[in-house]
C-alpha positions in Angstrom: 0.0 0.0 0.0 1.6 3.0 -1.1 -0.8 5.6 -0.3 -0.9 7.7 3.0 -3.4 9.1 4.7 -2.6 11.6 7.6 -4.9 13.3 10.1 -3.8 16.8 11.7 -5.5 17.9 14.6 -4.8 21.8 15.5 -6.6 23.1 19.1 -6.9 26.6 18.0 -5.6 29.5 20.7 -8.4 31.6 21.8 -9.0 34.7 19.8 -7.1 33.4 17.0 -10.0 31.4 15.6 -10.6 33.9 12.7 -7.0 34.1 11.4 -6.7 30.4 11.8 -10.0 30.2 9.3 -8.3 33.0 7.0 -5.2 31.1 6.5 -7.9 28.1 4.5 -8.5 29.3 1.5 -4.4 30.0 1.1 -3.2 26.5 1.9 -6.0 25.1 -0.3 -5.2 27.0 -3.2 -1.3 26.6 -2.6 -2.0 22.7 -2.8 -4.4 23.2 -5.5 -1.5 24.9 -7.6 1.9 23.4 -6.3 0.7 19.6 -5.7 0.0 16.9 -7.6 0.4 14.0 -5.2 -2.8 15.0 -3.2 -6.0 12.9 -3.6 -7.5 14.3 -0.4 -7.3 18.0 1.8 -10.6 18.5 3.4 -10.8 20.7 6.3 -13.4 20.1 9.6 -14.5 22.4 12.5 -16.1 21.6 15.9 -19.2 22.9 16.8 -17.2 25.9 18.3 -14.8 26.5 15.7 -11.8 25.8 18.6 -10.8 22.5 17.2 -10.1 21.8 13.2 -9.6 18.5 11.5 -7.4 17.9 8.2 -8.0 14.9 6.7 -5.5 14.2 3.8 -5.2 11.4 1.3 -1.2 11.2 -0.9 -0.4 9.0 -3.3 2.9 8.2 -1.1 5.7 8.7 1.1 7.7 11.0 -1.7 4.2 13.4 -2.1 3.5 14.1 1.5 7.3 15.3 2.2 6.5 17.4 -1.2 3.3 18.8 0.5 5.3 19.6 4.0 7.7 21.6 2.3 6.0 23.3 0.0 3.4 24.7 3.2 6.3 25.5 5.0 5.5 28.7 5.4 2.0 28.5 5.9 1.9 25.8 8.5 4.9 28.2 10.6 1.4 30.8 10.3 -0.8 27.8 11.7 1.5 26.6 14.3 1.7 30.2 15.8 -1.9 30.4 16.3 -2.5 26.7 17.3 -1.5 23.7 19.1 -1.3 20.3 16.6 -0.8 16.3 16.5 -1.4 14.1 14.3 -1.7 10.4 13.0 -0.3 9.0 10.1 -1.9 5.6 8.1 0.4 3.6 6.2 3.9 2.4 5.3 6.4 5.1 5.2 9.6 5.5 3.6 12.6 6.2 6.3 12.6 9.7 5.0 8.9 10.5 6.1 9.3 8.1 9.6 12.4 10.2 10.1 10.5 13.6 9.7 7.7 12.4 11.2 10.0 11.3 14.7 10.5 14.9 15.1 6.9 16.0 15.4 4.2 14.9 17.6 2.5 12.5 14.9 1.7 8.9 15.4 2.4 6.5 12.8 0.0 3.6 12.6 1.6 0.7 10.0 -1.0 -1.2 7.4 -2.4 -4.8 8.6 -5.4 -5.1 6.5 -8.5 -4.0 4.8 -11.3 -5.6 2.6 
């Protein structure tokens, strides 16, 4: 299985709700033009807008390191107004598990599907 699916979490600092929401349309668009590796980027709220969910979809290991550097910038904006984790589904190349040991991501390895 070469594909990866990752799950970001970000716990938004109060009063910083708004900015986190303007920053949206800019990653998406960035992807949009700069990525082809991405199958899924789909952004979720709570209720109160305090808590956002990314669920993304890569083709594999090589376009998910593509996607972290090319939002570089834009995740720095993020992780100044929020707090993130994340989870990680699949089977990584050492390059991604060793970028990944650096962050506070869990990595969850394949065993089976349908």
């Amino acid at each position: 299985m070469k594909k990866i699916q990752f799950y970001a979490q970000f716990k938004i600092h109060p009063g910083k709700e708004d900015a986190f929401k303007d920053l949206i349309p800019q990653c998406i668009e960035h992807v949009k033009v700069n990525e082809t590796g991405v199958e899924k980027y789909e952004w979720y709220f709570n209720s109160s807008g305090t808590v956002c969910h990314v669920l993304e979809t890569y083709t594999n290991s090589k376009a998910l390191l593509t996607h972290v550097a090319n939002m570089s910038k834009l995740l720095e904006k993020a992780l100044s107004m929020a707090d993130f984790e994340g989870n990680i589904y699949g089977n990584l190349s050492s390059e991604l598990q060793e970028m990944i040991s650096k962050m506070p991501i869990t990595h969850f390895c394949f065993y089976q599907s349908l």
